[in-house]
C-alpha positions in Angstrom: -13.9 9.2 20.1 -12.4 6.7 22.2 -15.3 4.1 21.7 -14.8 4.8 17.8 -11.0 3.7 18.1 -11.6 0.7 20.5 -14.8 -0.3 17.7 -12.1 0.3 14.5 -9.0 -1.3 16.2 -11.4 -4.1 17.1 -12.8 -4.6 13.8 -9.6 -4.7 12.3 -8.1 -7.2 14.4 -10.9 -9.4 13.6 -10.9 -9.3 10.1 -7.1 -9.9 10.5 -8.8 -13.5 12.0 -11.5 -13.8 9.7 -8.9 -14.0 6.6 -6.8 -15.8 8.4 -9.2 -18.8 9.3 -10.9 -18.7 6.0 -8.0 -19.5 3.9 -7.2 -22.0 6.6 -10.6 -23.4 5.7 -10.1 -23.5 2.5 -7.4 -25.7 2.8 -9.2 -28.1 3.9 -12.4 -27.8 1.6 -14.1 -25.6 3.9 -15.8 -22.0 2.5 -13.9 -18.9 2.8 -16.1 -16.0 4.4 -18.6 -15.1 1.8 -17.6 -11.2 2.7 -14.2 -11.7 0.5 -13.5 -13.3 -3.3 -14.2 -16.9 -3.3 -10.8 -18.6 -4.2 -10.8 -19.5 -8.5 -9.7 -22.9 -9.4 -6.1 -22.9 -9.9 -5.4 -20.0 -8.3 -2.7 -20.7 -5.4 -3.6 -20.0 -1.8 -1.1 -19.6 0.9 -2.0 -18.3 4.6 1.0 -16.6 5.5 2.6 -17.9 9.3 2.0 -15.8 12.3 3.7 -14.8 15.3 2.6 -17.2 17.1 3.9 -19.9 14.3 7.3 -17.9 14.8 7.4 -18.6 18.5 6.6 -22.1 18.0 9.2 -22.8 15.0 12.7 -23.8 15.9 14.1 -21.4 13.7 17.6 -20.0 15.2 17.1 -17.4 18.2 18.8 -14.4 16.0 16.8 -15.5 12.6 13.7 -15.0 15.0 14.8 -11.8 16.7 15.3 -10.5 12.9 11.7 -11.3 12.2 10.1 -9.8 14.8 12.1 -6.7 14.1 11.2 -6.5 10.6 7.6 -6.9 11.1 7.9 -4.2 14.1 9.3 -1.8 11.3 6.5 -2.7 9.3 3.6 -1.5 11.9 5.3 0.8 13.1 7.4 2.5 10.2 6.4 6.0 12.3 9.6 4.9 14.3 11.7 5.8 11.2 9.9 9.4 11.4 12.2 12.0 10.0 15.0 9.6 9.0 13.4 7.7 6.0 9.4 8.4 6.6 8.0 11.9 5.8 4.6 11.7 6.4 1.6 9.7 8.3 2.2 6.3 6.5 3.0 2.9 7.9 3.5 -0.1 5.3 0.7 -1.3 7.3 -1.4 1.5 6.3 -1.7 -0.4 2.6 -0.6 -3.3 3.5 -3.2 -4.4 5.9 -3.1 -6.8 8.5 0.6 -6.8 8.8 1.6 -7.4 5.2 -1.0 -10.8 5.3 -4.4 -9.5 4.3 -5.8 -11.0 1.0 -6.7 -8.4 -1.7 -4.9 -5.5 0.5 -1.5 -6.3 -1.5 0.0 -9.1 0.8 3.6 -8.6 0.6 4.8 -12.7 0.9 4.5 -12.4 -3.0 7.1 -10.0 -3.7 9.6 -12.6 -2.0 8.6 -14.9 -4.3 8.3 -12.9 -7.6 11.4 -10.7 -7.3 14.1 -10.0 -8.9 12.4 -9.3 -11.9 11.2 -6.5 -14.4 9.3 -3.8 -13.0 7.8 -0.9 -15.8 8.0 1.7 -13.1 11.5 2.1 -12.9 12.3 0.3 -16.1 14.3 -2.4 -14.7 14.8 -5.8 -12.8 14.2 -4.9 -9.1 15.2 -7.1 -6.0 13.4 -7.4 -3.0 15.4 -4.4 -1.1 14.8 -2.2 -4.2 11.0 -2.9 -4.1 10.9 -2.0 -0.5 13.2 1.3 -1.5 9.9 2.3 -3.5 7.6 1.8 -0.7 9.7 4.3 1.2 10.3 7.1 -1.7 6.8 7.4 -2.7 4.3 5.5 -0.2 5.9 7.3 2.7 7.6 9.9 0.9 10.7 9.7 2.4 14.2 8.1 2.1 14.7 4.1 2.6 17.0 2.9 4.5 20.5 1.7 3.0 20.6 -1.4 1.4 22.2 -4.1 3.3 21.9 -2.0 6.5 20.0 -3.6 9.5 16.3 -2.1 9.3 16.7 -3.4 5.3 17.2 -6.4 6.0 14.7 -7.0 8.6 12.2 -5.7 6.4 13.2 -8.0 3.6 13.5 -11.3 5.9 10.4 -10.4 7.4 8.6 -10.3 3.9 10.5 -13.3 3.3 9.1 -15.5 6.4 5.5 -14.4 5.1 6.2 -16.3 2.1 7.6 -19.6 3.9 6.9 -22.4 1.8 6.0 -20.4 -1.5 8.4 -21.9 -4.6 10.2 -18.9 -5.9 8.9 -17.5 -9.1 5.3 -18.4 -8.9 3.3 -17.3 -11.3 2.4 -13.9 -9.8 -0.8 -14.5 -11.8 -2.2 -17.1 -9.8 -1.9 -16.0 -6.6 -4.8 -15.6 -4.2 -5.3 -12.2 -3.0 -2.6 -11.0 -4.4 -2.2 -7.0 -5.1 -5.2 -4.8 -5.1 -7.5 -6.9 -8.4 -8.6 -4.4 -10.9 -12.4 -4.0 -11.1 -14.6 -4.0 -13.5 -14.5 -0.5 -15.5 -17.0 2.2 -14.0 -20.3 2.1 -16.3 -20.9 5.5 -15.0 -17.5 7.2 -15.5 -15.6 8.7 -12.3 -17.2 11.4 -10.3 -16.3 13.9 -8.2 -19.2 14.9 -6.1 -20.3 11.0 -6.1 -16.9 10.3 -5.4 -17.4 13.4 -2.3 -20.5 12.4 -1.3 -19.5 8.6 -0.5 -16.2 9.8 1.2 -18.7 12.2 3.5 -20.6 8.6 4.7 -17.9 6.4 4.9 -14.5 7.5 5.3 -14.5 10.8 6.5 -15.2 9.8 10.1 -12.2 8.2 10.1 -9.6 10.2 7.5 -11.6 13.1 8.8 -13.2 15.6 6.4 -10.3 17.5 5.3 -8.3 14.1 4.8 -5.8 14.5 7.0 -6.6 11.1 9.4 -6.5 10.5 13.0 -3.6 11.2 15.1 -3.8 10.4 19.2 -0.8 11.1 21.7 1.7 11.4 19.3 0.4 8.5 16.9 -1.3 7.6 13.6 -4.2 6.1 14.2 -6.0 6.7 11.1 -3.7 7.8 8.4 -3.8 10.7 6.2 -5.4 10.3 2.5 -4.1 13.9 1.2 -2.2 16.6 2.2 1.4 17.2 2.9 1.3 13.7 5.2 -0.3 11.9 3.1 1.5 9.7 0.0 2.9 11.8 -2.7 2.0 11.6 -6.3 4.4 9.0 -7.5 3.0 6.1 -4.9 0.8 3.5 -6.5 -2.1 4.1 -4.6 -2.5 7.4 -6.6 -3.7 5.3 -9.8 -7.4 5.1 -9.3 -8.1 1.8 -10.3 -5.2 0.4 -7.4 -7.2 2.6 -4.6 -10.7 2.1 -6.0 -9.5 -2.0 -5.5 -8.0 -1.1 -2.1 -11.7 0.6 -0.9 -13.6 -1.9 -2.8 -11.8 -4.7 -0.7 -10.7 -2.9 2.6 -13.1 0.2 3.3 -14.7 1.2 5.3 -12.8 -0.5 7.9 -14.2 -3.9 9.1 -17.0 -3.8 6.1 -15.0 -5.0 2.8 -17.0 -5.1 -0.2 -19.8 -3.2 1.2 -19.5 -0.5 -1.6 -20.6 -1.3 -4.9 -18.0 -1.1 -7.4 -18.8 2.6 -8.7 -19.0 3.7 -5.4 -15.5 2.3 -5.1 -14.3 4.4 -8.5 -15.7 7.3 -7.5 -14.2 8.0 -4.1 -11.0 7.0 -5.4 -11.1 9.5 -8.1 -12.5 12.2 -4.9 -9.5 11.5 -2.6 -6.8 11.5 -5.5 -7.7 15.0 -7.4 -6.4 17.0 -3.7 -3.1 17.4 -3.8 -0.1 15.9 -1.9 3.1 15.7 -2.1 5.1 16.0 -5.3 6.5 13.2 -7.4 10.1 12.6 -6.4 10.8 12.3 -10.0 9.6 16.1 -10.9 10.9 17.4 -13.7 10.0 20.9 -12.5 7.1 21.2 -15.0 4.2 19.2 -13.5 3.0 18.3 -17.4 6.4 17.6 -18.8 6.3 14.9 -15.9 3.2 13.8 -16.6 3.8 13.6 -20.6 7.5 11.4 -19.5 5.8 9.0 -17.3 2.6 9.0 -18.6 2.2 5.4 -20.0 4.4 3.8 -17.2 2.1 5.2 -14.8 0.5 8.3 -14.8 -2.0 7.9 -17.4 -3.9 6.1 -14.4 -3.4 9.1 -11.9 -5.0 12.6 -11.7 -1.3 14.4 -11.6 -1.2 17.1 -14.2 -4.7 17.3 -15.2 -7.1 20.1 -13.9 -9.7 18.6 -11.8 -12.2 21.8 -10.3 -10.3 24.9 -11.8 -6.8 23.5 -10.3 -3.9 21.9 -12.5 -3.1 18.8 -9.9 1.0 18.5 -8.6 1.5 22.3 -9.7 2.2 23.4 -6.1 5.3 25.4 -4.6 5.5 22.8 -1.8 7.3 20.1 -3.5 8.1 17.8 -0.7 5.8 18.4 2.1 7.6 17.6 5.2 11.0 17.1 3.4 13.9 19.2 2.7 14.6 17.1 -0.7 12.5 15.7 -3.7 13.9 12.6 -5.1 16.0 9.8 -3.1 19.4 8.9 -4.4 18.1 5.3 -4.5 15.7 6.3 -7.6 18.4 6.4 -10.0 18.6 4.0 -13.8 20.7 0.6 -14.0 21.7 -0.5 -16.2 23.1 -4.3 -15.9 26.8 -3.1 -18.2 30.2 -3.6 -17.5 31.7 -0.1 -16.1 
């Protein structure tokens, strides 16, 4: 097992380099690796700084201190265990290669797009509100206060990814940005497929009941259902976000060695076990379903019977939480009082 870690945490660390360098290349006219999307033209490419660019900069002492908190948060979110994170998750867990991996939803574009209009929650989010939805569904927990110091250091670190960006690019353009949808599945989605490639490729990582990897104490691999796992409002439950996240990021070390259907299929497999409820439960599983249904759910499994079993209708509504839905997951409105 230890030879398995040392082979995963190694592959990951250089893919981390192999993205890096490539879109450094293609800066300069040089090819990006031929294992990852080719850049279109027009499409804007920015390689987010590193720590070691940080170290180097002559940004303020404190401003740098801030950073490197942020992004230690953003590991490491297990640190927050029990406080505002609920289950096995680290942003890192979707947001690979410290928030900077193309095609494994880079975060340095929501400093750049936000505030603006999100269909989700039906209103103009900032940057600390987006976050905020990370933590209530991703990690099913609680985020942190706005304003307090953990916010903010998430947010400026998100912000120093995105040095140089002009604000309000066009979200559309961006290289890498987001988990791209793929093609439609010609064959449908499948869930003994979808088994059978989880089986060969994930499992000896996520294990075969799903619930991941922990060693002394720590996430190694993270869980992909179960009560530690993300709940059922978190983005990644819509299979065509985590059929893009396998197709461009799994197995680990090997993007884009699935074909595309193979992609749809697992997705489809991991997503109809169950998980945690959605935070915004209604206490009927298809009332919920039925109120966020073209907002969201109409991409998800929740609320349909997959196997015998009505998906979400489960007595334990917040897995390893005493509460279901976060104050912060309330309406605005933009009105005078």
């Amino acid at each position: 097992m230890d030879s398995l870690l040392k082979k995963r945490t190694l592959s990951l660390a250089v893919l981390a380099g192999i993205f890096s360098l490539g879109l450094h290349a293609e800066t300069t006219g040089k090819r990006v690796p031929t294992n990852i999307p080719q850049p279109e033209k027009g499409q804007y490419v920015h390689v987010p700084p590193t720590m070691d660019d940080l170290e180097k900069s002559s940004m303020h002492p404190e401003l740098k201190r801030v950073i490197r908190r942020g992004r230690d948060l953003f590991v490491n979110t297990q640190q927050l265990r029990g406080k505002n994170v609920f289950n096995d998750m680290n942003c890192n867990s979707c947001h690979m290669g410290e928030g900077r991996l193309p095609f494994s939803a880079p975060v340095w574009p929501a400093a750049v797009v936000l505030p603006n209009y999100r269909p989700k929650n039906d209103h103009v989010n900032n940057l600390e509100e987006r976050i905020a939805g990370c933590f209530s569904y991703s990690m099913n927990g609680t985020p942190p206060e706005y304003g307090s110091d953990n916010m903010v250091a998430l947010a400026t670190y998100h912000q120093w990814l995105a040095k140089g960006v002009p604000v309000y690019q066009s979200g559309k353009t961006m290289y890498g940005r987001g988990y791209p949808k793929l093609p439609e599945p010609a064959e449908g989605m499948s869930y003994e497929r979808g088994k059978q490639v989880y089986q060969e490729n994930c499992s000896i990582c996520h294990a075969e009941d799903g619930s991941g990897l922990r060693q002394n104490g720590e996430v190694v691999f993270p869980p992909v259902w179960g009560d530690a796992s993300y709940n059922w409002g978190a983005g990644i439950t819509r299979n065509f976000t985590l059929s893009s996240f396998v197709k461009h990021n799994m197995p680990l070390g090997q993007p884009n060695s699935l074909t595309d259907q193979q992609s749809w299929d697992v997705a489809y497999y991991i997503n109809s076990h169950e998980r945690p409820q959605d935070p915004r439960y209604t206490g009927d599983v298809k009332e919920t379903r039925k109120k966020y249904l073209e907002t969201f759910h109409k991409h998800t499994n929740y609320g349909l019977e997959v196997n015998g079993k009505l998906l979400g209708d489960h007595e334990n509504l917040g897995g390893e939480k005493d509460f279901l839905k976060p104050d912060v997951l309330r309406a605005r409105t933009y009105t005078a009082d």
